[in-house]
N, C-alpha and C positions, 0 to 999 in steps of 0.2 A: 518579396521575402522568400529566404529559402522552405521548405516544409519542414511543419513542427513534427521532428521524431521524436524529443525528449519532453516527458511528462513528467510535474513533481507535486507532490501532495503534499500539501502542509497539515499537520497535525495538531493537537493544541499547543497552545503558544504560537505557532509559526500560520500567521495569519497573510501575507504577504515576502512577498522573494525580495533580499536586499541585493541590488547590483542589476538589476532588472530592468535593462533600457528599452527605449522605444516601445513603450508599453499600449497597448490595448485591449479592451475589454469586449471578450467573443461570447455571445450568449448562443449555445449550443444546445436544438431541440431533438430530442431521440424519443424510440418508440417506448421507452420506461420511462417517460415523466422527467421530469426537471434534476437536472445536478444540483451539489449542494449550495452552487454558487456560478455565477460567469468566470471565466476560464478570464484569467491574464495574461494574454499572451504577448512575448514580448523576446530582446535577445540577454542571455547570460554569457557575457566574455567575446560576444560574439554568433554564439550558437539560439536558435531560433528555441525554445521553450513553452511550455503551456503550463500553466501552475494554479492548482485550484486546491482552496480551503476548504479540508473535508469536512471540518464543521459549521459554514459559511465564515465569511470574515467578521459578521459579531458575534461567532460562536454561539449558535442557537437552536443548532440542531443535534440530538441524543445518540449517541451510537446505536440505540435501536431501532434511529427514526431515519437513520442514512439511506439515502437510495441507493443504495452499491451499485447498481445497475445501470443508471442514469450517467454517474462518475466516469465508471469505465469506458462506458459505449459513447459518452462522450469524446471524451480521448482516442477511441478509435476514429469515430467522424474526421477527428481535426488531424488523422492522421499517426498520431502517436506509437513507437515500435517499444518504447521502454520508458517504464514509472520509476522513478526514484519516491518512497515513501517513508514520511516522517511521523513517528508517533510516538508517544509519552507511553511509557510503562513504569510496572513496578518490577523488582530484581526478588527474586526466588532463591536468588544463593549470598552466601556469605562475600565471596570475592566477588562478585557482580555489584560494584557500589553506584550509589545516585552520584549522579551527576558524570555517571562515564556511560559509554554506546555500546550497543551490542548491534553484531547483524546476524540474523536470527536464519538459519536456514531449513526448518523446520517448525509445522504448524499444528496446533492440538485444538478441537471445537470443542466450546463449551458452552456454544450461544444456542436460542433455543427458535426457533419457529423465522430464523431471515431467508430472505430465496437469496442465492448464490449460485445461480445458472443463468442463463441466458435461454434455456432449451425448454421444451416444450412446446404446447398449441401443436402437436403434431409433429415433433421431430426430437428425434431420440441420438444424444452424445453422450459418450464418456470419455473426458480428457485423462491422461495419464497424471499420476499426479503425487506420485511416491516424494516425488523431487519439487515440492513445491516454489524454492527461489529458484533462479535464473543464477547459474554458477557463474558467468561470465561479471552479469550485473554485480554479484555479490563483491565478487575480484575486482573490482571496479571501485565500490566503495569504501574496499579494503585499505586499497592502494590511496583516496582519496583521504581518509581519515589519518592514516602515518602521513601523508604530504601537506594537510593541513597541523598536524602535532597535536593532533585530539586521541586520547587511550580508549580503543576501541575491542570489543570482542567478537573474535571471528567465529559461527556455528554456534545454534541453542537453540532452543526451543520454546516458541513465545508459542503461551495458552490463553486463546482467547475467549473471554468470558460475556457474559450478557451484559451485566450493568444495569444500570448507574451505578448505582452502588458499588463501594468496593467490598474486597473476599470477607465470608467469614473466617474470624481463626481457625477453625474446623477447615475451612477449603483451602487455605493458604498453606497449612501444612499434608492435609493430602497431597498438594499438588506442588509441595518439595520431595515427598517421600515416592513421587509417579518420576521424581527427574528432571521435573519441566524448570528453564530455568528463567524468565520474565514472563508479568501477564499482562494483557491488556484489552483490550474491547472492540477494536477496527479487523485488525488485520485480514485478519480468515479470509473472509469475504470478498477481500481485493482481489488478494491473489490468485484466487478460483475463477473469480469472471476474468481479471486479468490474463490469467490462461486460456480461460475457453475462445478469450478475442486474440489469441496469440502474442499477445504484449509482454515480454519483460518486465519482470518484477522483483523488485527488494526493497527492502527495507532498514533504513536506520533508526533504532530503536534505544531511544534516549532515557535511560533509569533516572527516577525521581526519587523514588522511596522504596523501603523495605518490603511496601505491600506490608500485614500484621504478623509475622508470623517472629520475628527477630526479637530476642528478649531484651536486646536493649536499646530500642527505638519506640517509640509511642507510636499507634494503627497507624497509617498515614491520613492528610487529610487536605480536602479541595486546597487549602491554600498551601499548603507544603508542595503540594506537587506543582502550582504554579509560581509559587518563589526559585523551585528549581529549575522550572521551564525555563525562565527569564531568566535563568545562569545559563543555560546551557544551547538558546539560541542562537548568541552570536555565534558560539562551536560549529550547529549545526547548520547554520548560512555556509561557512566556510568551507565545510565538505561536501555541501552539495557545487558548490560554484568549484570544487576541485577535480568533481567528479563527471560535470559538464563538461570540464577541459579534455578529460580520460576516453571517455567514450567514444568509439570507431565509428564510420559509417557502417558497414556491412557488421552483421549479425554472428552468424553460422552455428547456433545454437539451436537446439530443441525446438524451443520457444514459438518459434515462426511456424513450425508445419505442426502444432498440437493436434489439431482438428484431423489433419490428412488420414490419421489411423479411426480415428473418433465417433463418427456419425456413422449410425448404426444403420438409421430410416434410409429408405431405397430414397434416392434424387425425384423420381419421377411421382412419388406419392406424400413428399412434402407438401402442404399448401402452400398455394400463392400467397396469401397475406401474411405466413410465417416468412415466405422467399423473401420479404420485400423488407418486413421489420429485421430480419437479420439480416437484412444483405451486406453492412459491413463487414460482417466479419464470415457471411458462408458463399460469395459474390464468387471467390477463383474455386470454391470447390463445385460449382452449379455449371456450369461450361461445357 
């Protein structure tokens, strides 16, 4: 089989990849503990894939109980250069309605106590990180969503929040009056390790509900956002299997050398046991 470079995360609703042949299931051990799930690996159109339920496939695990760490640096293991990722939000603006996409190219923290590094135990990075999506990835799934005929928003600002719970009204109109314009509970987190492991990252970010803040919609609620989920699946099957098509071999983005400028700590006063748990992703800077 060729090597798996393309990774895609399903979000809720999207528990499995339709069109997904020659399927196999890879249970992937890393030095952060267990993914949220075995890695489905298998070919899309043709092109070799790895596809894993962020919240397993019976959906049972919290956004605060994610291993972000485990996810990512799995996908490294298996090889992965670029995450296509799927997540349900809510729409903070008037014209951003449920049941249409956004690709959000900017991120706002509003979670409280998750680790979203890879670094430590003795070794000190700082990835650059002004530019959170991967501009190439994002053009990608730009281009994907007009050639599947799904109405898509390019550039915004997804705020991601703690949860479970959704916003209070108090928070849902501070955080129209900050600018931000969907929020959701995942994302942050990906994108950060996804960087530090130099993977490509973006995000289709599929509106459900108003979030509470719109005077003429009721709060949203668990089943509203999942009746729209299951409208808006087969959409998002279909841009991602367009966006498989899209995708180049070679890179030549940022993305690949983040680390190169990054790692502060001298080579030779890393520890061995940090060398060895991060060797995926710090193996060509150690040489």
């Amino acid at each position: 089989m060729k090597p798996i470079k393309l990774g895609i995360i399903g979000g809720s609703g999207l528990y499995g990849m339709e069109g997904l042949k020659k399927t196999r299931e890879v249970t992937v051990r890393t030095p952060f503990g267990k993914p949220s799930d075995n890695y489905l690996v298998g070919e899309l159109d043709g092109r070799p894939v790895a596809f894993l339920a962020r919240h397993g496939r019976k959906h049972m695990i919290l956004p605060s109980e994610l291993n972000f760490r485990a996810n990512i640096y799995g996908f490294k293991l298996l090889g992965v250069e670029r995450i296509l990722s799927v997540s349900a939000v809510g729409s903070l603006k008037e014209e951003l309605k449920p049941l249409e996409f956004l690709i959000p190219d900017q991120f706002f923290d509003r979670t409280r106590g998750r680790i979203s590094t890879f670094f430590g135990d003795g070794v000190v990075a700082h990835v650059g990180f002004s530019d959170p999506v991967c501009p190439a990835l994002m053009t990608v799934l730009a281009q994907a969503c007009q050639r599947a005929g799904v109405g898509a928003h390019r550039g915004g600002t997804y705020v991601c929040m703690e949860g479970p719970a959704f916003s209070t009204r108090a928070e849902s109109h501070t955080y129209r009056k900050l600018g931000f314009d969907i929020i959701g509970m995942t994302n942050l987190q990906e994108a950060k390790l996804a960087r530090e492991a130099e993977i490509c990252y973006a995000t289709v970010a599929m509106i459900t509900d108003y979030d509470c803040w719109h005077p003429e919609h009721e709060a949203v609620t668990g089943m509203e956002v999942l009746e729209n989920l299951r409208r808006n699946i087969a959409n998002v099957q279909k841009v991602i299997r367009e966006a498989a098509r899209l995708v180049t071999e070679g890179r030549g983005c940022k993305c690949e050398r983040a680390l190169a400028q990054a790692i502060v700590t001298a080579r030779e006063n890393i520890p061995a046991r940090t060398k060895k748990k991060l060797a995926a992703i710090l193996r060509k800077y150690l040489k």
